[in-house]
Residue frames relative to the residue before (quaternion, step in Angstrom):
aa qw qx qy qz dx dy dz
X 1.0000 0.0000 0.0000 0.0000 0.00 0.00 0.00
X 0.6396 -0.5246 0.4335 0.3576 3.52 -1.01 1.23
X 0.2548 -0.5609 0.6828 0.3928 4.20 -0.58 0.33
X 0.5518 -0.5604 0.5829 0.2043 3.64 -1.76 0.93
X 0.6512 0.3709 -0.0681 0.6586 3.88 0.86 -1.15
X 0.0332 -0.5916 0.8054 0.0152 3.50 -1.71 0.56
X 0.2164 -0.6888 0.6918 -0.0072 3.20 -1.67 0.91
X 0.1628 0.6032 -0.7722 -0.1154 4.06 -1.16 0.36
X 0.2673 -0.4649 0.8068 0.2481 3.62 -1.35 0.10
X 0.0302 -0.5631 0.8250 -0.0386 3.24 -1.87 0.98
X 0.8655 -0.4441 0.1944 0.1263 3.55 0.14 1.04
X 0.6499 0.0022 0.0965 0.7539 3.25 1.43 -1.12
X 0.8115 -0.0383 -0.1473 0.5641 3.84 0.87 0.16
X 0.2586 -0.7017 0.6471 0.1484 3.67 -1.40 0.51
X 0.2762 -0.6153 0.6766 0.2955 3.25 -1.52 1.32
X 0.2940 -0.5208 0.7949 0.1027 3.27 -2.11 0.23
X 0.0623 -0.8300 0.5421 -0.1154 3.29 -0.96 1.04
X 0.2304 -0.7950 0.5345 0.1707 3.69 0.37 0.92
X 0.2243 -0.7818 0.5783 -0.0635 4.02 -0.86 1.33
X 0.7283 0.4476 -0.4316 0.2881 3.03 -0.17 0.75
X 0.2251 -0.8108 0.5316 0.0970 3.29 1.05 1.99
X 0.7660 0.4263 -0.4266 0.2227 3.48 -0.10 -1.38
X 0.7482 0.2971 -0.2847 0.5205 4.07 0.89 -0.38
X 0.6098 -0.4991 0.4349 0.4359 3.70 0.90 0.95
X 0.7120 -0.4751 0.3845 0.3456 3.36 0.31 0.50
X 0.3279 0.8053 -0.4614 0.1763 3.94 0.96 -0.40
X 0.5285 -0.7226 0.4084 0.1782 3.39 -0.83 0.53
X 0.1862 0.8403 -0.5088 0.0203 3.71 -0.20 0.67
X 0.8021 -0.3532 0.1106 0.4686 3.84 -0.19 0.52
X 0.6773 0.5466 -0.1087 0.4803 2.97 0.82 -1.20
X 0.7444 0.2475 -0.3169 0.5331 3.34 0.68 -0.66
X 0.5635 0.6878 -0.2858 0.3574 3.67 0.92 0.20
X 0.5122 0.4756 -0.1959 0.6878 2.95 2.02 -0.12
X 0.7054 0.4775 -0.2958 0.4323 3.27 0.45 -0.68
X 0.5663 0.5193 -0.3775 0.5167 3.64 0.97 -1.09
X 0.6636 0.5524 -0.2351 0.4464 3.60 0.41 -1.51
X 0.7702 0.3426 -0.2134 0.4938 3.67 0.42 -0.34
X 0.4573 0.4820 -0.4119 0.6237 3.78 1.42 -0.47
X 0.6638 0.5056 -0.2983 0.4634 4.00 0.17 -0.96
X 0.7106 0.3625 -0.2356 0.5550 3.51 0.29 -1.19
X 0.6609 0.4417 -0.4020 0.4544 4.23 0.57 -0.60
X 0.5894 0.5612 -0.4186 0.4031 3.69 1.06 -0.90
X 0.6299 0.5768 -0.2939 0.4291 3.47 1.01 -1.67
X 0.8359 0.3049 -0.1658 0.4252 3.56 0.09 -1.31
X 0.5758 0.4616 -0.4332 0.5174 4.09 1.21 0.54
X 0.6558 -0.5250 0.3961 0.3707 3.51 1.01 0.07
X 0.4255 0.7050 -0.5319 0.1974 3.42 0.86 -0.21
X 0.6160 -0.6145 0.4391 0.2239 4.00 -1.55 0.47
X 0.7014 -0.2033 0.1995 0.6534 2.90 1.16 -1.56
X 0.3501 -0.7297 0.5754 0.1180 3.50 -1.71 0.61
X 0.0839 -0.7381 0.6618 0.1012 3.68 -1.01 1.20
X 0.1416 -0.7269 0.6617 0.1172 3.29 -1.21 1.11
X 0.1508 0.6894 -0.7080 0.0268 3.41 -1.77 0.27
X 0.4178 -0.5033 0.6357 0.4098 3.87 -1.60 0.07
X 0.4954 -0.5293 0.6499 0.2280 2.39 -2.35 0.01
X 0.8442 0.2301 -0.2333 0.4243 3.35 -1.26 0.52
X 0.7514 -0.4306 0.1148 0.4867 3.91 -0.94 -0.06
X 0.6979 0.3180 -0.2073 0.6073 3.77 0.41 0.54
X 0.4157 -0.7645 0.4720 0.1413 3.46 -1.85 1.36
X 0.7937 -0.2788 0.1279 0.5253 3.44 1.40 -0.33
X 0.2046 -0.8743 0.3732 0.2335 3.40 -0.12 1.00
X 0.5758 -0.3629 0.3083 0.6646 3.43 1.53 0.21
X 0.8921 -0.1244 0.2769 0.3346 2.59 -2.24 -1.26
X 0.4403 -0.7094 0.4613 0.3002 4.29 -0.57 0.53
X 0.1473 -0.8707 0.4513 0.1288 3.62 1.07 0.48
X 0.4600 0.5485 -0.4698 0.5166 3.66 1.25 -0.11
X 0.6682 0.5406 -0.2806 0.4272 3.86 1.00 -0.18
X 0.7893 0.2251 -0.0977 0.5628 3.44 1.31 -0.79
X 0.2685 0.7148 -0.6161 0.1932 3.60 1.65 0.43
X 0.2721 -0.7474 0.4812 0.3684 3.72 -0.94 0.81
X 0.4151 0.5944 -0.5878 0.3590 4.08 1.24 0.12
X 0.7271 0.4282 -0.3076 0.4397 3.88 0.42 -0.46
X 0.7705 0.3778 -0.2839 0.4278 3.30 0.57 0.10
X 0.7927 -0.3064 0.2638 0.4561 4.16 -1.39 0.13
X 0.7457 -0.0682 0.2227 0.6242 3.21 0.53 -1.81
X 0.7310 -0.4642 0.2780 0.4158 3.29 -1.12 -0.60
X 0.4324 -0.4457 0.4723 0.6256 4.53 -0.60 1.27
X 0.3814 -0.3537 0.8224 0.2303 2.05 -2.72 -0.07
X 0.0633 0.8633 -0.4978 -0.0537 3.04 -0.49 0.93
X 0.3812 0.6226 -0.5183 0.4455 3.04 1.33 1.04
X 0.6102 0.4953 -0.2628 0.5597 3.33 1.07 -0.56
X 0.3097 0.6333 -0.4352 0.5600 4.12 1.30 -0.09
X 0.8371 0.3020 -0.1741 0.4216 3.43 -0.04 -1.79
X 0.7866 0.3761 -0.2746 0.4055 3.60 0.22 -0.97
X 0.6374 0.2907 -0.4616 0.5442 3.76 1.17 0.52
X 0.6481 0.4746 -0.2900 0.5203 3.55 0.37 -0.63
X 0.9098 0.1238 -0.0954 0.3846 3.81 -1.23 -1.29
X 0.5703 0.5723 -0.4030 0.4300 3.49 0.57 -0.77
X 0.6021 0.4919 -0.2741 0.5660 3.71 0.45 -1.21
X 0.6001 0.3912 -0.4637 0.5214 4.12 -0.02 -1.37
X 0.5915 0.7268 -0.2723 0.2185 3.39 -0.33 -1.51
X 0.7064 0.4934 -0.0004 0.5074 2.90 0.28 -2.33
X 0.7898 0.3774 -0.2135 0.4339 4.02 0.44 -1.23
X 0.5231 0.5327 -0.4987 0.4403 3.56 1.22 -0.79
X 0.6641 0.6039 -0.2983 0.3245 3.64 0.51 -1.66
X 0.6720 0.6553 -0.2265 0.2600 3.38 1.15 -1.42
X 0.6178 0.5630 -0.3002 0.4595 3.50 1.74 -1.93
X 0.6398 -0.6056 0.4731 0.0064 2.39 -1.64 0.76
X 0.6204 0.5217 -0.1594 0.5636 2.98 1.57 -0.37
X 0.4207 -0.5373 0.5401 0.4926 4.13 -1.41 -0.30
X 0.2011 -0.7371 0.6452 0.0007 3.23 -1.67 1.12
X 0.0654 0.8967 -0.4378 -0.0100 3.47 -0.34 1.46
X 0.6880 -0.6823 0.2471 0.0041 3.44 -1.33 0.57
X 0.2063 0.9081 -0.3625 -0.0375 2.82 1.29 0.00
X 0.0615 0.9104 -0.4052 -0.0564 3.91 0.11 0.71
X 0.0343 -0.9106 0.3905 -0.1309 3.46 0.17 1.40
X 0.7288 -0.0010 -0.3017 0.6147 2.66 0.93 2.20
X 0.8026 -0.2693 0.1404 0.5134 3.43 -1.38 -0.26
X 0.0693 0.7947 -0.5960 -0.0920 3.54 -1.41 0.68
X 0.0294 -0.8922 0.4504 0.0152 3.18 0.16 1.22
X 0.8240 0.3223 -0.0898 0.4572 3.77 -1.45 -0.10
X 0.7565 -0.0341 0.1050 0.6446 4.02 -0.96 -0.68
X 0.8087 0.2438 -0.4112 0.3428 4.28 0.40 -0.65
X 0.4685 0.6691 -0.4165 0.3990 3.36 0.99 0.17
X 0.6426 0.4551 -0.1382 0.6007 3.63 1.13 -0.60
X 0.5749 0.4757 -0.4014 0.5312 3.79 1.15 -0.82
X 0.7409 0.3426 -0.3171 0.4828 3.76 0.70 -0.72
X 0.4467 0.5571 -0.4189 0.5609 3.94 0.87 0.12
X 0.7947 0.4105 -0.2332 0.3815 3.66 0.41 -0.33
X 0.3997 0.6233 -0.3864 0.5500 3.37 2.23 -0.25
X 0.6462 -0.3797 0.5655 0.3442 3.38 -1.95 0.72
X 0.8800 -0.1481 0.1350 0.4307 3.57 -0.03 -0.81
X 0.3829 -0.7845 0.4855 0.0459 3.49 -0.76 0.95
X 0.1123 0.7822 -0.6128 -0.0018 3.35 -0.58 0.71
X 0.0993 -0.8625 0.4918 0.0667 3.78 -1.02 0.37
X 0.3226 -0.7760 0.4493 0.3032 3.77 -0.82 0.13
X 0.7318 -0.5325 0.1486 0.3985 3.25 -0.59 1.13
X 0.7026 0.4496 -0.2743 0.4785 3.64 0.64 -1.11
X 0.6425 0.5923 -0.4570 0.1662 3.54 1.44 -0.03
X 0.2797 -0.7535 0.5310 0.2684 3.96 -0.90 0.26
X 0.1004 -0.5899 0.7775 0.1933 4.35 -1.08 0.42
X 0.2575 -0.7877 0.5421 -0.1390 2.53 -1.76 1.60
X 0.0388 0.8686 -0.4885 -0.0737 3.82 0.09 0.69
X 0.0874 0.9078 -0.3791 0.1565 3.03 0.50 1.82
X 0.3038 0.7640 -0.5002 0.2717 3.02 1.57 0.60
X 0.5451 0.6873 -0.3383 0.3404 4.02 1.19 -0.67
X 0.5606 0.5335 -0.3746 0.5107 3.32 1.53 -0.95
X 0.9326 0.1117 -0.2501 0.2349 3.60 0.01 -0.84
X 0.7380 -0.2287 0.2116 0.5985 3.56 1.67 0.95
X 0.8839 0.3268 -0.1776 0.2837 3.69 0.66 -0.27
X 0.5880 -0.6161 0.3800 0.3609 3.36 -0.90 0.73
X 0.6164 -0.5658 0.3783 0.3959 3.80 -1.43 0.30
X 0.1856 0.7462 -0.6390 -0.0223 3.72 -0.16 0.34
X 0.5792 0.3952 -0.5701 0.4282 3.30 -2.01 0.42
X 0.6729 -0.5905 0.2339 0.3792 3.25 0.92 1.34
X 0.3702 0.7089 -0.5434 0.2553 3.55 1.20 0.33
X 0.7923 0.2816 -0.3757 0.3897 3.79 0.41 -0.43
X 0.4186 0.4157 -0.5351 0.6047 3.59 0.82 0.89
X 0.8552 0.2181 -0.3791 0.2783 4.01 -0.61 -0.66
X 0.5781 0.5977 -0.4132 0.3713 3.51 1.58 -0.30
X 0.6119 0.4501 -0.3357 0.5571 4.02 0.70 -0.65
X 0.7258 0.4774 -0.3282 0.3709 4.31 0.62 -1.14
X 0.6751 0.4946 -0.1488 0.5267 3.31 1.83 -0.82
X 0.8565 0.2863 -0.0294 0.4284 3.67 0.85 -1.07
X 0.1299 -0.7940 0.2936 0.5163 3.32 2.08 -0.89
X 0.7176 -0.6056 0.0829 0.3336 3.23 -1.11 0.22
X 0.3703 0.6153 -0.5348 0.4453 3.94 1.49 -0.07
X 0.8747 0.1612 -0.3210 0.3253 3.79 0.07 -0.62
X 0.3031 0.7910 -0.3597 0.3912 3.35 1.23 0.54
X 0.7061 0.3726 -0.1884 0.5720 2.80 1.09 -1.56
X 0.4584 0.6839 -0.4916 0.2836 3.71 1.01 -0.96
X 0.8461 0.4417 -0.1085 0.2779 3.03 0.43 -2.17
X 0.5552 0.6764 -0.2407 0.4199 3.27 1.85 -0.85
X 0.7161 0.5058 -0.2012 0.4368 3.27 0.95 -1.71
X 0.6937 0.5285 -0.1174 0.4750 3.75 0.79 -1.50
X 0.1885 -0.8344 0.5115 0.0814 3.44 0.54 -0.91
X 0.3581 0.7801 -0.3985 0.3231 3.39 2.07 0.27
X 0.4218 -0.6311 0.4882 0.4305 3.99 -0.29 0.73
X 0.4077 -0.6741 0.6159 0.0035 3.32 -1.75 0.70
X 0.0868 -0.9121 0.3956 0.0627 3.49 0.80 1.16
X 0.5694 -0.7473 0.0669 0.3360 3.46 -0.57 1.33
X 0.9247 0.1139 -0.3515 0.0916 2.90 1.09 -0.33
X 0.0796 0.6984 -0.6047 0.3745 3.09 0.87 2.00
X 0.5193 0.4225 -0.5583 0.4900 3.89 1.01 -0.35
X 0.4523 0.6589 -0.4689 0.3760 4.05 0.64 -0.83
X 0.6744 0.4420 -0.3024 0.5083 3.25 -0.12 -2.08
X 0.8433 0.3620 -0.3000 0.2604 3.90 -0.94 -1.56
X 0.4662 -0.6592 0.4439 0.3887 3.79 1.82 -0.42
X 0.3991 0.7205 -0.5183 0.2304 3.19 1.10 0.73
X 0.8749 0.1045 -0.0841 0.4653 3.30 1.21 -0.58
X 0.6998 -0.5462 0.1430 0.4376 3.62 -0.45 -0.09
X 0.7922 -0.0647 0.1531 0.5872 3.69 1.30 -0.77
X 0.0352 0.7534 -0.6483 -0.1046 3.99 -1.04 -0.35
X 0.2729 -0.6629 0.6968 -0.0235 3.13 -1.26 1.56
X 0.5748 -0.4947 0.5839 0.2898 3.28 -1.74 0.72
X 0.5684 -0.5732 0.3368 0.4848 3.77 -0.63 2.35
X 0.8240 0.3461 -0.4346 0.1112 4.23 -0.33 -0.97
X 0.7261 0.3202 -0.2156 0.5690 3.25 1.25 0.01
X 0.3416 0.6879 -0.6217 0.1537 2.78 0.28 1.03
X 0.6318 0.5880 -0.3339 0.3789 3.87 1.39 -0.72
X 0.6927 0.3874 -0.3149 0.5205 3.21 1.22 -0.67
X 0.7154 0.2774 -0.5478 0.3334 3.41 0.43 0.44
X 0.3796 0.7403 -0.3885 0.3961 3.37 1.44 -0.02
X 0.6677 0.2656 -0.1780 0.6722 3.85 1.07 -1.14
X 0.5256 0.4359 -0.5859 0.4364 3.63 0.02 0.80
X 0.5855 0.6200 -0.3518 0.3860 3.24 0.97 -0.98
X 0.6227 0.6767 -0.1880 0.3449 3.08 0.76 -1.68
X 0.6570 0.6592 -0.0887 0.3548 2.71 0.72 -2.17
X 0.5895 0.5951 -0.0553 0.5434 3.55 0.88 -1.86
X 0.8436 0.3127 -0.2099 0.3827 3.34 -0.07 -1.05
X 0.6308 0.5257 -0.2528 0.5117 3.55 1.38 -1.02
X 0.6470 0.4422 -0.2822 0.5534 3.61 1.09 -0.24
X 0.5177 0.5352 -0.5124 0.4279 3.56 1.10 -0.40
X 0.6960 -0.3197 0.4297 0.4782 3.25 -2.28 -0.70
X 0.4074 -0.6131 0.6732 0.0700 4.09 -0.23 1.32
X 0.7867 0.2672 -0.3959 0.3911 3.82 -0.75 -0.70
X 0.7382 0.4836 -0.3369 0.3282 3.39 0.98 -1.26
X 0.5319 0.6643 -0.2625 0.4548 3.73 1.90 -0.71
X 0.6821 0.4169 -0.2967 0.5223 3.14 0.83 -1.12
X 0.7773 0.4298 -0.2700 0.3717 3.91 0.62 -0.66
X 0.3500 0.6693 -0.3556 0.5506 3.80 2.07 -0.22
X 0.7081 0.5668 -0.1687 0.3859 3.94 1.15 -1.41
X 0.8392 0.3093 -0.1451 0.4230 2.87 1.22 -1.17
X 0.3626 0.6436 -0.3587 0.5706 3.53 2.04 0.00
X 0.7656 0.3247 -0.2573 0.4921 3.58 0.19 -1.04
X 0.7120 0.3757 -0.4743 0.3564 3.69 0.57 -0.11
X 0.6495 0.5489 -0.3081 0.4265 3.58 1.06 -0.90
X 0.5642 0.5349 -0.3974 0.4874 3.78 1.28 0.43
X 0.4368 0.6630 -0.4850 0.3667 3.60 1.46 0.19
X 0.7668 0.3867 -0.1115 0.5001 3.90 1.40 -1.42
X 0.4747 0.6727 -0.4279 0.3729 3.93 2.13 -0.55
X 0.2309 -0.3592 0.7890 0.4418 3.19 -1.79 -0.51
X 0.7104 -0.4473 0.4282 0.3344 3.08 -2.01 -0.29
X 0.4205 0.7387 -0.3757 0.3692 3.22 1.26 -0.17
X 0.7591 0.5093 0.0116 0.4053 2.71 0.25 -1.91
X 0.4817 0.7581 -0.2121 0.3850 3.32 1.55 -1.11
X 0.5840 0.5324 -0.0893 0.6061 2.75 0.78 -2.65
X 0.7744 0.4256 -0.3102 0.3506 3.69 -0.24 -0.52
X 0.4956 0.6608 -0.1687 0.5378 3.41 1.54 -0.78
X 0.6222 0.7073 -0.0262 0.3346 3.13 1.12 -1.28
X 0.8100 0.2452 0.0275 0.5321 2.89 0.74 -1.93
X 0.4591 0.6742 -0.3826 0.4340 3.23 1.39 -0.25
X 0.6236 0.4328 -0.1655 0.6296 3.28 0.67 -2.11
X 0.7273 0.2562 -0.3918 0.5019 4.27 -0.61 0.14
X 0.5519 0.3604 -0.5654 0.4959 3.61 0.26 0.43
X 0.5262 0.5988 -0.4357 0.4181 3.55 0.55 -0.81
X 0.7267 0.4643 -0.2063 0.4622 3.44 0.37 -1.94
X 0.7937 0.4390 -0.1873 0.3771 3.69 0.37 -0.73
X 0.6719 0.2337 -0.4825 0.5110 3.26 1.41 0.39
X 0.2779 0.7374 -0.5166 0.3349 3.90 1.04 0.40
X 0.8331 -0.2449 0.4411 0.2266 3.18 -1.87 0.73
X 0.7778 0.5627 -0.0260 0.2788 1.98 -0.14 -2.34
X 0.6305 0.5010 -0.2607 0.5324 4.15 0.56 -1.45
X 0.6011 0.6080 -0.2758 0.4394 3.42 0.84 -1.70
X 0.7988 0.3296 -0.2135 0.4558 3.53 -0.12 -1.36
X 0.5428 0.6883 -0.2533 0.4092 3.79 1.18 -0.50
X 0.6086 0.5756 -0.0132 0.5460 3.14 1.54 -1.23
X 0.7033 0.4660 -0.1065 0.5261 3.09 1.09 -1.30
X 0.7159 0.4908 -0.2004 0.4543 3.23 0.63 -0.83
X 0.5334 0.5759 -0.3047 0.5394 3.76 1.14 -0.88
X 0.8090 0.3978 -0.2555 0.3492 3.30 0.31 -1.39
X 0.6357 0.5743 -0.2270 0.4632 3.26 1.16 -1.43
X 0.1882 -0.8603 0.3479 0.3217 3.87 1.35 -0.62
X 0.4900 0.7477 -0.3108 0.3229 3.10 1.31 1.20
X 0.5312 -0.5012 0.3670 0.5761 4.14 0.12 0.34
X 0.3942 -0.7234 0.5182 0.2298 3.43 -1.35 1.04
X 0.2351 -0.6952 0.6471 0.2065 3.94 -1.05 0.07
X 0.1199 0.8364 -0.5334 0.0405 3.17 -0.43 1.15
X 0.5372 -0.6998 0.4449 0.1544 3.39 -1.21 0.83
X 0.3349 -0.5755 0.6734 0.3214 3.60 0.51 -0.91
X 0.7526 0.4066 -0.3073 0.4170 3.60 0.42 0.64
């Protein structure tokens, strides 16, 4: 059987590559474990940073609804129980690494994969791609943290726009509104997508991975607290390697070599 996930390690970062061209990439158990464990293996081998993307002409059509059709089943999913074993957890762990998670979405991402790439560090797309909130079409609400990053990211008139309508969102107008990070003409988008990658996993890692976690935890701070958040997370950075060799390197006018430490 075809593996559902692909993995390459490049050394200081690993792409992750969702496989399953023939259903747009859609999610069915199985590959939901697998993603989750590629993520958790990247985290716990040391890796810097992680580029996701699909295979074949689309990034993910969401959820595989051939899985939760309720004619094929007893009664009707739980599909609260969907989220709190399945996306909530994905979600929850991207947010968690320590590291930059990127996106690379090369084509349509609609429903649960539209939101899987809303939860990446940074988001890049190829022009012909489209983000889809197509949960309205069949009765449901945005989940996979879509109705938290669409209003925290876009505010909440076009949140609701995109939520209510379900009208694709072409990529780069997601650019223009700041939904995402960039769009590249569809052939280059991978190679600038693993430069990125590349770049960042070679960069100063502790200070990247702590920049991630400062700027999210100011979604729930005052500014107080923030400031406090702050100074904590730059002592950290200032006794690192990493600051050290940064320093060093500026002065010395020479490219820096950083560890992630």
């Amino acid at each position: 059987m075809t593996a559902s996930i692909l993995t390459e390690d490049h050394g200081t970062w690993v792409e992750i590559t969702l496989n399953r061209p023939d259903r747009l990439n859609a999610f069915n158990d199985e590959m939901h474990y697998a993603l989750r464990a590629a993520l958790e293996t990247a985290r716990d081998g040391g890796a810097r940073a992680v580029l996701l993307t699909g295979a074949g002409r689309g990034f993910c059509a969401g959820q595989d609804l051939g899985d939760r059709d309720p004619s094929k089943l007893d009664g009707p999913p739980d599909l609260g129980n969907t989220v709190r074993t399945f996306y909530a957890p994905l979600v929850r762990l991207i947010r968690s690494l320590e590291f930059p998670v990127i996106c690379a979405v090369n084509g349509v991402a609609a429903g649960a994969g539209a939101n899987l790439a809303l939860a990446c560090d940074l988001v890049l797309a190829s022009e012909s791609a489209k983000f889809i909130q197509s949960f309205s079409k069949v009765g449901l609400i945005p989940d996979t943290g879509g109705s938290w990053h669409l209003p925290h990211l876009l505010g909440e008139a076009r949140a609701k726009g995109l939520a209510l309508t379900g009208e694709p969102l072409p990529a780069q107008k997601a650019v223009d509104w700041g939904l995402i990070w960039n769009a590249y003409p569809d052939a280059n988008l991978m190679a600038q997508a693993r430069a990125l990658a590349e770049k960042l996993a070679n960069g100063p890692t502790l200070g990247l991975g702590l920049t991630k976690m400062t700027i999210q935890a100011s979604a729930t701070n005052s500014l107080s607290d923030q400031l406090e958040i702050e100074a904590d997370a730059m002592k950290t950075c200032g006794e690192s390697a990493d600051y050290a060799e940064g320093v060093a390197s500026f002065l010395q006018k020479r490219a820096p070599v950083f560890k992630g430490k």
